[in-house]
N, CA, C and O of each residue as an XYZ file, in Angstrom:
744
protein
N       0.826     -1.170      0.000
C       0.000      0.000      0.000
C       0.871      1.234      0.000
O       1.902      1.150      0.667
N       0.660      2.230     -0.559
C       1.112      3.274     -1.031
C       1.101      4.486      0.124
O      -0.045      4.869      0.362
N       1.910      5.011      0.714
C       2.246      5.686      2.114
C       1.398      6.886      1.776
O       0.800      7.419      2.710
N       1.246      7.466      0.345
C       1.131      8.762      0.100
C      -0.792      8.736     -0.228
O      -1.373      9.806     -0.409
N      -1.424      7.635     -0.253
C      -2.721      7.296     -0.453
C      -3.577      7.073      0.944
O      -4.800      6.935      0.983
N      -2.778      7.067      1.970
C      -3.237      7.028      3.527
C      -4.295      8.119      3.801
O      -3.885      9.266      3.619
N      -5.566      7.988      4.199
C      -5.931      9.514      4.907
C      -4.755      9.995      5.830
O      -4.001      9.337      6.548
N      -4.828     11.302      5.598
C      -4.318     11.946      6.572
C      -2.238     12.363      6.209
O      -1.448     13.129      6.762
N      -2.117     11.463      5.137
C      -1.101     11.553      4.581
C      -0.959     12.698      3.581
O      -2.117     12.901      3.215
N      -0.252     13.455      3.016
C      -0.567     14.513      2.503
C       0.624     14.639      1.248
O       1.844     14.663      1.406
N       0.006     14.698      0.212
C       0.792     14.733     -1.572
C       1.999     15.419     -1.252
O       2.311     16.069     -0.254
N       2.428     15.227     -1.983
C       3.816     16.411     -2.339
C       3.119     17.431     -2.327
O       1.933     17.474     -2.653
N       4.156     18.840     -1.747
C       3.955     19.845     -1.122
C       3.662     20.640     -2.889
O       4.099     19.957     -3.815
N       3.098     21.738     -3.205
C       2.666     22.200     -4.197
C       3.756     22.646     -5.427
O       3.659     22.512     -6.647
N       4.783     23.204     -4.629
C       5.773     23.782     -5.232
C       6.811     22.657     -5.928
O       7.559     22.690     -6.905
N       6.495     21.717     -4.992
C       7.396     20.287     -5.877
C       6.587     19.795     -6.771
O       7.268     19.315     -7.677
N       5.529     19.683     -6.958
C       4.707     18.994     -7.935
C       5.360     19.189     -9.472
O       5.724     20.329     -9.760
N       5.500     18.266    -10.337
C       5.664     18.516    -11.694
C       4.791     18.948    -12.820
O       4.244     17.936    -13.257
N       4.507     19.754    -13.324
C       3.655     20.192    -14.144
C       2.724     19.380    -14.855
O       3.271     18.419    -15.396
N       1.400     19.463    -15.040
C       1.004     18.381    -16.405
C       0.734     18.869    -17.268
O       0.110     19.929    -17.208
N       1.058     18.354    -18.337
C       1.032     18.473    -19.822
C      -0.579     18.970    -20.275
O      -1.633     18.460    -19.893
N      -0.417     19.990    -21.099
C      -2.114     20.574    -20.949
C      -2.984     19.633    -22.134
O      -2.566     19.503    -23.285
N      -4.022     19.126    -21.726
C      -4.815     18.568    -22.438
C      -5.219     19.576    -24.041
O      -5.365     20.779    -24.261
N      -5.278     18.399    -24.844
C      -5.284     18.934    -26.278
C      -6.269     19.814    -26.487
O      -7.410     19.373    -26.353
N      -6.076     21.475    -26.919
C      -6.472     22.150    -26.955
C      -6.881     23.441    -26.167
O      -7.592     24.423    -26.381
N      -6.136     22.999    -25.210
C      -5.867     23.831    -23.930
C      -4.442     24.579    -24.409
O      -4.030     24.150    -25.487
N      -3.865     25.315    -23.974
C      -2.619     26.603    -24.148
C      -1.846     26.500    -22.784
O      -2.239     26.608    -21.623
N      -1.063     26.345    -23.128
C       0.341     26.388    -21.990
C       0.432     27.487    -21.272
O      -0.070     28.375    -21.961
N       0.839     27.974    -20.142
C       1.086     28.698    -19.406
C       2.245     28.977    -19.352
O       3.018     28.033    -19.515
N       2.877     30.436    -19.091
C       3.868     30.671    -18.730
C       5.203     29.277    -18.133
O       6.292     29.083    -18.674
N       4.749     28.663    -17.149
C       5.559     27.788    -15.923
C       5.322     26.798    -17.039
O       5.921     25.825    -16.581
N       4.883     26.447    -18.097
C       5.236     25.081    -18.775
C       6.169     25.409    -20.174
O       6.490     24.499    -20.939
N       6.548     26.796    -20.394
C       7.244     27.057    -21.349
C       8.874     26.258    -21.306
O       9.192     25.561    -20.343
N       9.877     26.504    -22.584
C      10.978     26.027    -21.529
C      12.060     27.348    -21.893
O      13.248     27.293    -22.209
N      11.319     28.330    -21.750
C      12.542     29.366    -21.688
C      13.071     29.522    -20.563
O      13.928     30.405    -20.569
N      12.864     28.878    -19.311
C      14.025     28.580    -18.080
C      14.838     28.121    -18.550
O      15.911     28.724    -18.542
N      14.723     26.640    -19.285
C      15.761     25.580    -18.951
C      17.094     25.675    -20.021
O      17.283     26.158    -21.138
N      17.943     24.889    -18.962
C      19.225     24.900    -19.973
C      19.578     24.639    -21.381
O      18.618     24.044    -21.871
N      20.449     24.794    -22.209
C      20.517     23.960    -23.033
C      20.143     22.599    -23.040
O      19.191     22.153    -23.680
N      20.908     21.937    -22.314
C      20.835     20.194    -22.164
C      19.150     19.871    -22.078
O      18.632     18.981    -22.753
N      18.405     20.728    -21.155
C      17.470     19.976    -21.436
C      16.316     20.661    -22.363
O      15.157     20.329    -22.110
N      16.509     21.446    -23.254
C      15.622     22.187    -24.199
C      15.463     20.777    -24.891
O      16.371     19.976    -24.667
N      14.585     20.435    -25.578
C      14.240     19.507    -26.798
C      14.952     20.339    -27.944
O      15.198     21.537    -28.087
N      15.177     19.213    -28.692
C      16.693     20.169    -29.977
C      15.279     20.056    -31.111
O      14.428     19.204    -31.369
N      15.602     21.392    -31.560
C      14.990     21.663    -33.082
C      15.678     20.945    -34.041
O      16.861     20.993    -34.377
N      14.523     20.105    -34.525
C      14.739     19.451    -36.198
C      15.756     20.082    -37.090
O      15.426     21.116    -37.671
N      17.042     19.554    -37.285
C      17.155     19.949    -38.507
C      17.027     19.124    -39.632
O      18.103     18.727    -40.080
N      16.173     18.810    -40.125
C      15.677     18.101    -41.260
C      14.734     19.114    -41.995
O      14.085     18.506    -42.846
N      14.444     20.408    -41.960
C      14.037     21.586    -43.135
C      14.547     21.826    -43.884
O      14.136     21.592    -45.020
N      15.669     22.396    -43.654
C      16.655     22.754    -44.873
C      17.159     21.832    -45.776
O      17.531     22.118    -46.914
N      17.176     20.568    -45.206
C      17.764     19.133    -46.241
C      16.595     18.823    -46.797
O      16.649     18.102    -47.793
N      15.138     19.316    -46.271
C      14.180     18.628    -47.211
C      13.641     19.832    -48.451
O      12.855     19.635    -49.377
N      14.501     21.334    -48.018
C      14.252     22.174    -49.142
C      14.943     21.739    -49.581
O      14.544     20.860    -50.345
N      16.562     21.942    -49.509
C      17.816     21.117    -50.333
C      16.915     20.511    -51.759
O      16.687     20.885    -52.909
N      16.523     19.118    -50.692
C      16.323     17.455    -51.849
C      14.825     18.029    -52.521
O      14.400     17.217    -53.342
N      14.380     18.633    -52.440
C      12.553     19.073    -53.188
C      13.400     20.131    -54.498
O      13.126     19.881    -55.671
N      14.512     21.399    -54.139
C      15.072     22.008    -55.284
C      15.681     20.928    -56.261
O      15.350     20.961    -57.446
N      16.626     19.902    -55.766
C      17.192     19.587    -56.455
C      15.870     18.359    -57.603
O      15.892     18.040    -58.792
N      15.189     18.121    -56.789
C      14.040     16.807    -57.184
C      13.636     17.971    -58.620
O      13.628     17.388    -59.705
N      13.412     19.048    -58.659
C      12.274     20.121    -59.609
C      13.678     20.861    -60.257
O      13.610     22.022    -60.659
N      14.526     20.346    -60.300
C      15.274     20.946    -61.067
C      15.644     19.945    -62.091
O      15.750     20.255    -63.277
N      15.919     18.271    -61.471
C      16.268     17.182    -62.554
C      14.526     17.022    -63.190
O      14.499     16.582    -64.339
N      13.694     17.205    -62.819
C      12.780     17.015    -63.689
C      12.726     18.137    -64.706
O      12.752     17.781    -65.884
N      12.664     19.241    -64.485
C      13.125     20.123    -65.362
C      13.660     19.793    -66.512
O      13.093     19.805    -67.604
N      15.408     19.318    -66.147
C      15.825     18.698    -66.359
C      15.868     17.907    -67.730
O      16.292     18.322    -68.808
N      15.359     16.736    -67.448
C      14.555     15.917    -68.004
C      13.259     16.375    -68.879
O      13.030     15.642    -69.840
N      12.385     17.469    -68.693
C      11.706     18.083    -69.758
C      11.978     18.338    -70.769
O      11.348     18.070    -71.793
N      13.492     19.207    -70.610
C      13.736     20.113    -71.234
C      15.213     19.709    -72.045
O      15.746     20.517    -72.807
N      15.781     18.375    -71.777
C      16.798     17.798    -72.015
C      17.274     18.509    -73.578
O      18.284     19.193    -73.738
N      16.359     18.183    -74.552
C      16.196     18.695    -76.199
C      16.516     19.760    -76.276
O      17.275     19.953    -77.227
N      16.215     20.890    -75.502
C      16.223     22.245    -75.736
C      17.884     22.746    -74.977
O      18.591     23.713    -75.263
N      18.074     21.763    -74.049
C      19.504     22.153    -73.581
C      20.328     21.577    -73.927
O      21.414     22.004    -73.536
N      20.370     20.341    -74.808
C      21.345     19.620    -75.331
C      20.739     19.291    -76.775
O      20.095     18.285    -77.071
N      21.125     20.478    -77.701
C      21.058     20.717    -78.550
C      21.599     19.991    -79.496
O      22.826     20.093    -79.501
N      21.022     19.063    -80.568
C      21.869     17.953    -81.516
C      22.850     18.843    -82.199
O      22.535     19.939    -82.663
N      24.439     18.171    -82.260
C      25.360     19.168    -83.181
C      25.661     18.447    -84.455
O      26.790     18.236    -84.899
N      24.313     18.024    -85.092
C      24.220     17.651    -86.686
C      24.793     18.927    -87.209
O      25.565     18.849    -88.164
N      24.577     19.803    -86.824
C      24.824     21.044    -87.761
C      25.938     21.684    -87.548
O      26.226     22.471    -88.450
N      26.773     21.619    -86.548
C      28.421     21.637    -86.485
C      29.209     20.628    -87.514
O      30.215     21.018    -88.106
N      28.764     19.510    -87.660
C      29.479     18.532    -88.055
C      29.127     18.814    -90.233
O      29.623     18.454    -91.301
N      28.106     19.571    -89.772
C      27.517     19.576    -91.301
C      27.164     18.777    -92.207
O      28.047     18.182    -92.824
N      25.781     18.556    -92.523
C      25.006     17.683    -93.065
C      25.456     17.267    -94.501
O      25.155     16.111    -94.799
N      26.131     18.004    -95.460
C      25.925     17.937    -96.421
C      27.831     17.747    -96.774
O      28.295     17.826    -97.911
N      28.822     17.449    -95.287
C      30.103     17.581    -95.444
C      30.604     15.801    -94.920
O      30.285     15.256    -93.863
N      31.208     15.379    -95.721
C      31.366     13.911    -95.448
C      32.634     14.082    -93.927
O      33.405     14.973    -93.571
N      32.343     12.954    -93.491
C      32.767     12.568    -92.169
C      34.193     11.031    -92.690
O      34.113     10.202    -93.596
N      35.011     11.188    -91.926
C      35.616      9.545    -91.820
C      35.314      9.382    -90.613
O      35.430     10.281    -89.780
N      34.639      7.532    -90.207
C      34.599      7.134    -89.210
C      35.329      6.280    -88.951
O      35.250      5.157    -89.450
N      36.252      6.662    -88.058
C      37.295      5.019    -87.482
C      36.347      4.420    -86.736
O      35.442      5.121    -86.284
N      36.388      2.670    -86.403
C      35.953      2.047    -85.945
C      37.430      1.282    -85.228
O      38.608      1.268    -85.588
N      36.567      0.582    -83.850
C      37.398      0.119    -83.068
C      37.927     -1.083    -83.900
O      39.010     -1.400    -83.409
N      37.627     -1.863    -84.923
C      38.510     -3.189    -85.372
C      39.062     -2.869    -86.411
O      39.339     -3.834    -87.124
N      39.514     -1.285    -87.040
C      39.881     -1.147    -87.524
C      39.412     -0.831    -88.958
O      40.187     -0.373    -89.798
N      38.576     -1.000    -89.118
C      38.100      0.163    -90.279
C      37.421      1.462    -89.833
O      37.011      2.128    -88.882
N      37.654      1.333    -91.771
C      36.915      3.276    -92.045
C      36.264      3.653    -92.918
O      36.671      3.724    -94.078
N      35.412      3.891    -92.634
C      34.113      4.492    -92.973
C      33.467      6.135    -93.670
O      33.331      7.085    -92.899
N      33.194      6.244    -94.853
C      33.640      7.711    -94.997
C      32.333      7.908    -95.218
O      31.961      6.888    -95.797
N      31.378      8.668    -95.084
C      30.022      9.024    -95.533
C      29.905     10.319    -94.897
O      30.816     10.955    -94.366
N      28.276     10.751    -95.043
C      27.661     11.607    -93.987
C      26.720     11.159    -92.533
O      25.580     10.706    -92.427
N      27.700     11.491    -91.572
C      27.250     11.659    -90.282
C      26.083     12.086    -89.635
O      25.756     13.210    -90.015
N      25.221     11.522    -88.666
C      24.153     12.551    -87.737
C      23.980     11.328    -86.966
O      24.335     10.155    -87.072
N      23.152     12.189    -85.968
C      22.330     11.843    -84.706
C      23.893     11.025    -83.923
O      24.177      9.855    -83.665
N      24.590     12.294    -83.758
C      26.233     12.259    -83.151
C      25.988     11.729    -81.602
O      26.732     11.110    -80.842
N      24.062     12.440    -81.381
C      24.395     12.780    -79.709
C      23.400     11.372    -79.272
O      22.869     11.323    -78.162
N      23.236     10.277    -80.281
C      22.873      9.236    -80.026
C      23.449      7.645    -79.776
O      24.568      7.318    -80.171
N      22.819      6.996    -79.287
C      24.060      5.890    -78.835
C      24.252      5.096    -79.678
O      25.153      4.266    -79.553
N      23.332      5.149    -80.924
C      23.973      4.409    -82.505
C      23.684      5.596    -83.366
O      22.546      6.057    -83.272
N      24.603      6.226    -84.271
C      25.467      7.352    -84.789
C      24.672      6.470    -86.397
O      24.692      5.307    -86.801
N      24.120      7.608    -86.857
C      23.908      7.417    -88.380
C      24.732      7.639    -89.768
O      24.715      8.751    -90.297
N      25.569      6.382    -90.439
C      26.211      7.302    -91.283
C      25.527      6.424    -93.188
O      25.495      5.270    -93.617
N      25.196      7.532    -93.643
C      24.813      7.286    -94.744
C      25.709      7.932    -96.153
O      26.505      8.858    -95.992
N      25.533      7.492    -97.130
C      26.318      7.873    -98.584
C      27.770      7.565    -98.214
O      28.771      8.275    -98.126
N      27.524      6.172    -98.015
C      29.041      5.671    -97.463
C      29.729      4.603    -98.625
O      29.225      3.912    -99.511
N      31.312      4.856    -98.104
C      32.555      4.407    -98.772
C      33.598      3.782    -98.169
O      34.060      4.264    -97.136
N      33.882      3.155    -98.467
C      35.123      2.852    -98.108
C      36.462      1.896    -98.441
O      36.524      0.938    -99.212
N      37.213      2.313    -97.841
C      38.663      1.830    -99.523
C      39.252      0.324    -98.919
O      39.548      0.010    -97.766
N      39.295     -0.509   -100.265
C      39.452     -1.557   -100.461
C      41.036     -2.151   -100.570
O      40.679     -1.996   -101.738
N      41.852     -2.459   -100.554
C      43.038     -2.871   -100.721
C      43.456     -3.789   -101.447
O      43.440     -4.811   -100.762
N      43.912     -4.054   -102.699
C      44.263     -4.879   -103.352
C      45.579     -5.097   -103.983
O      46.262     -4.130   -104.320
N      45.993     -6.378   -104.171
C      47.696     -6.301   -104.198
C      47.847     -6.277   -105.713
O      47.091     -6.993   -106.371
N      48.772     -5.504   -106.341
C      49.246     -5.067   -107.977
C      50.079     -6.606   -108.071
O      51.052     -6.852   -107.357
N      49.540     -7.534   -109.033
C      50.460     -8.364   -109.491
C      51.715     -8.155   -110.232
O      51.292     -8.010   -111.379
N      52.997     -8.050   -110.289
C      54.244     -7.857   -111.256
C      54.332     -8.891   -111.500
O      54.175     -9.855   -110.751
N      54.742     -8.863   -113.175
C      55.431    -10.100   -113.603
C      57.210     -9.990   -113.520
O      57.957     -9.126   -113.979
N      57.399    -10.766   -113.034
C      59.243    -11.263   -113.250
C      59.894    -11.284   -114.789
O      59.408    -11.929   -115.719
N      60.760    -10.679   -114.850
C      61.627    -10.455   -115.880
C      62.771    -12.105   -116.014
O      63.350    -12.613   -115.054
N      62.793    -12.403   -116.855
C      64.345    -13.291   -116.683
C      65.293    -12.971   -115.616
O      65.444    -11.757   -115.479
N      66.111    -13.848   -114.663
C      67.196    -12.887   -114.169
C      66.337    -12.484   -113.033
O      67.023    -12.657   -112.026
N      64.862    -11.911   -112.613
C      65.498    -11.002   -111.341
C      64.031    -11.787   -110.436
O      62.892    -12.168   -110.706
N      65.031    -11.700   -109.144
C      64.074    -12.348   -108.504
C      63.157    -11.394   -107.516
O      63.527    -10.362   -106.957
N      61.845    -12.029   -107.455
C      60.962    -11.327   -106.778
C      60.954    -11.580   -105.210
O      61.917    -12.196   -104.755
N      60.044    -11.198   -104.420
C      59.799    -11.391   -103.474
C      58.525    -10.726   -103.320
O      58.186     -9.820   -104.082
N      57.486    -11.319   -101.946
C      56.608    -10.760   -102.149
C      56.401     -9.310   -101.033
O      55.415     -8.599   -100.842
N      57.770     -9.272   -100.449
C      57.800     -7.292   -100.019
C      58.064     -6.664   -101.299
O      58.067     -5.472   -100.991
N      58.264     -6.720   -102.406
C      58.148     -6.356   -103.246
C      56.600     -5.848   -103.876
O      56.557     -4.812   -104.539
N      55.796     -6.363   -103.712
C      54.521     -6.647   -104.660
C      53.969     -5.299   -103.837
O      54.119     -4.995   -102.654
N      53.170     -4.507   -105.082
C      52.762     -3.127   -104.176
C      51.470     -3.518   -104.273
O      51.028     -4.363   -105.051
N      50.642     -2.647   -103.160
C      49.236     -2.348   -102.479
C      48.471     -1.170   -103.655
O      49.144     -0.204   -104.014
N      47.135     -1.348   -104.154
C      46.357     -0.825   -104.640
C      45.127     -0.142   -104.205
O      44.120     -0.789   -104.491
N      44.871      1.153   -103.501
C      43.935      1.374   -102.925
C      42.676      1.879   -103.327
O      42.495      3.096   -103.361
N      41.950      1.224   -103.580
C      40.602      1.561   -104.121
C      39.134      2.236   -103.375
O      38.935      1.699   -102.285
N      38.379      2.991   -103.636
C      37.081      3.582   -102.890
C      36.346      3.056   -103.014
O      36.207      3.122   -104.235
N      35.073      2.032   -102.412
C      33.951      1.116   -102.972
C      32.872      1.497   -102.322
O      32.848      1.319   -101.104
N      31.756      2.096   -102.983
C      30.385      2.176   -102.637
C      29.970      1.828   -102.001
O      30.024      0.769   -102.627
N      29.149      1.407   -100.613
C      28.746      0.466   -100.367
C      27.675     -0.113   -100.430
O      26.753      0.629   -100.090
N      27.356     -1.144   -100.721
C      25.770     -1.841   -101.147
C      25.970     -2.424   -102.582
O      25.011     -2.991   -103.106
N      26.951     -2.337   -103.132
C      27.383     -3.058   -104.386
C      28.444     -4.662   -104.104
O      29.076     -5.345   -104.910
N      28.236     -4.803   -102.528
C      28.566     -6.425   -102.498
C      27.829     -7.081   -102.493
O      26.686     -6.631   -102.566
N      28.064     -8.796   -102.386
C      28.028     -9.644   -102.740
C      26.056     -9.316   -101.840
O      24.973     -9.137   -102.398
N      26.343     -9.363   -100.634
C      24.823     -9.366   -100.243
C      24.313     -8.347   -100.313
O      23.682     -8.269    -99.259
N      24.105     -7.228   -101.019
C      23.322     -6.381   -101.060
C      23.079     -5.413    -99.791
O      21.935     -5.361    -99.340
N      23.741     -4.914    -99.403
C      23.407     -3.875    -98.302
C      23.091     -2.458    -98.444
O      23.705     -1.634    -99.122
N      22.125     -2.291    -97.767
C      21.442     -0.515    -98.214
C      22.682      0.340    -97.709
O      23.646     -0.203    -97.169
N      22.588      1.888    -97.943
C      23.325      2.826    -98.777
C      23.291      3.571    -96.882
O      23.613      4.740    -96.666
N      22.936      2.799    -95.983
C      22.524      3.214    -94.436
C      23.598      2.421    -93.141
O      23.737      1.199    -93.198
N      24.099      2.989    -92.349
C      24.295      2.091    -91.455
C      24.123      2.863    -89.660
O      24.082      4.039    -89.298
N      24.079      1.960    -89.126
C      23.721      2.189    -87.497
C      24.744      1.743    -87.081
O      24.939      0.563    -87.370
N      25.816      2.453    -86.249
C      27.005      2.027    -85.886
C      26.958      2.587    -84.244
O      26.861      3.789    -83.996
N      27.042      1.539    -83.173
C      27.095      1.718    -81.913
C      28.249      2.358    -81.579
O      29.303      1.988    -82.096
N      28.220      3.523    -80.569
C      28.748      4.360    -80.560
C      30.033      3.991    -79.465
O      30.958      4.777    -79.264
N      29.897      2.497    -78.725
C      30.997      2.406    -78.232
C      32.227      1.447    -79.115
O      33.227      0.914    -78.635
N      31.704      1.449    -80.710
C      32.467      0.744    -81.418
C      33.235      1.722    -82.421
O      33.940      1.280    -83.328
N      33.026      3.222    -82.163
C      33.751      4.024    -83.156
C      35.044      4.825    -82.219
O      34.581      5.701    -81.489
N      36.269      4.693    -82.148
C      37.246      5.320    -81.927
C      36.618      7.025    -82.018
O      36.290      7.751    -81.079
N      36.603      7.296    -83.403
C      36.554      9.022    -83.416
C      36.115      9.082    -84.438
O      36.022      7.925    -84.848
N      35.624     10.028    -85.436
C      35.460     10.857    -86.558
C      35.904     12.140    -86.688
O      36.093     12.949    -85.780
N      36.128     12.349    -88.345
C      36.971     14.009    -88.309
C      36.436     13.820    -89.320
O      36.334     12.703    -89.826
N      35.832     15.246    -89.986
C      35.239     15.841    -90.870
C      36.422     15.919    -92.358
O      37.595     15.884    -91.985
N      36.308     15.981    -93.354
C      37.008     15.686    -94.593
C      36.911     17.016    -95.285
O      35.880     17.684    -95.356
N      38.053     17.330    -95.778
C      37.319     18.468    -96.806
C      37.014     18.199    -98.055
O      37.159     17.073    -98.530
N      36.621     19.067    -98.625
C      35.875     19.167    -99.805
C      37.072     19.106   -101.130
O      36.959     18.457   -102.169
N      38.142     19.932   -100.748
C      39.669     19.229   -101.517
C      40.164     18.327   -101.347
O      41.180     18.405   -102.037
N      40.158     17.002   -100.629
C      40.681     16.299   -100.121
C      40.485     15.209   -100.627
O      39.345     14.799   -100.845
N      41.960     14.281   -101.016
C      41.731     13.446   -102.510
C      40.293     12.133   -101.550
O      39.711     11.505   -102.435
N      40.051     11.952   -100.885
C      38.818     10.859   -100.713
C      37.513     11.766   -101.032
O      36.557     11.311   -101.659
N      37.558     12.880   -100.619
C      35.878     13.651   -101.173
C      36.276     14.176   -102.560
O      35.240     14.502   -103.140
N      37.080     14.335   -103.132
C      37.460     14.079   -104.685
C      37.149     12.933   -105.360
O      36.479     12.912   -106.393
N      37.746     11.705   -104.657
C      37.162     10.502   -104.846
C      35.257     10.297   -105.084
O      34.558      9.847   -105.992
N      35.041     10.791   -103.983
C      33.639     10.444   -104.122
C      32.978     11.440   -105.041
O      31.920     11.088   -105.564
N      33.320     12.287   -105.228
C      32.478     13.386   -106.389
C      32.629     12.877   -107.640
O      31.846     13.163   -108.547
N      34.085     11.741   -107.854
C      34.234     11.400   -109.715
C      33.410      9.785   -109.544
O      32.924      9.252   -110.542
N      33.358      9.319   -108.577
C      32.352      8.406   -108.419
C      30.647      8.553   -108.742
O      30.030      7.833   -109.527
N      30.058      9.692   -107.911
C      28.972     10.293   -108.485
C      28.603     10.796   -109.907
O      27.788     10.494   -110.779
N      29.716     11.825   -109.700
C      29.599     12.281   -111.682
C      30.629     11.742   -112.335
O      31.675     12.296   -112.672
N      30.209     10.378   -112.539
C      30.893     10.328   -113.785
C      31.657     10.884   -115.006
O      30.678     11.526   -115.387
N      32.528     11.152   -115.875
C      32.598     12.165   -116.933
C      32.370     11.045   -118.300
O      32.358     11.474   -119.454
């Protein structure tokens, strides 16, 4: 039995009593504020506001972002110039000469394509002198493409982690010379 529940026994004296918490909708009083108490025992303010403005700017900015991707990453078909042939190295070693686009895609379009063939010049031997075949010279030829054996269209889709680089060709330059006496015939 509880000493302090006795008649005649008497509660804690008034001034010791601990405050109670005011029922919901009731307003605090002065004596339940905690602008007495120390640091240590203030309840610590949240900081989780500013990290949740932080992560909400950054959330409405990648969607943005993402809207607007087209308008800020502008295709540079038109740096590279539509109508100016490209060579494409490829990682196993060929090359590829046509016109370039859709640069800023992960398979790269190159169409009105060429590319040079290698063939060895047979010499005939004279009486007397002997050959060898470091001797025998290389023939380099430009070939259309879609005029082999299986028929392939005048188009190709080349994955973009299979091309080394491309550099633009000029318009004097004996391979786009090449391809202009290919077109017009004389």
């Amino acid at each position: 039995m509880n000493p302090m529940n006795q008649p005649g026994m008497n509660r804690m004296p008034e001034g010791m009593r601990r405050p109670s918490r005011p029922e919901y909708g009731e307003e605090m009083d002065d004596t339940h504020s905690d602008a007495g108490m120390t640091g240590e025992m203030r309840p610590k303010k949240s900081s989780m506001g500013p990290w949740i403005l932080v992560l909400t700017i950054v959330v409405v900015l990648g969607v943005l972002g993402y809207v607007f991707r087209d308008r800020l990453m502008q295709k540079d078909d038109a740096k590279i110039g539509a109508a100016e042939f490209q060579a494409v190295f490829l990682t196993n070693g060929q090359v590829y000469f046509g016109k370039l686009s859709d640069i800023r895609d992960q398979y790269l379009t190159l169409e009105d394509i060429y590319y040079l063939q290698v063939t060895p010049v047979l010499q005939t031997k004279t009486e007397g002198e002997v050959g060898t075949q470091a001797n025998a010279q290389q023939q380099l030829s430009l070939v259309k493409l879609g005029n082999e054996l299986h028929g392939p269209v005048d188009k190709m889709q080349i994955n973009r982690d299979q091309i080394l680089f491309f550099e633009g060709l000029k318009e004097d330059g004996r391979v786009v010379q090449a391809i202009h006496d290919f077109e017009n015939p004389k």
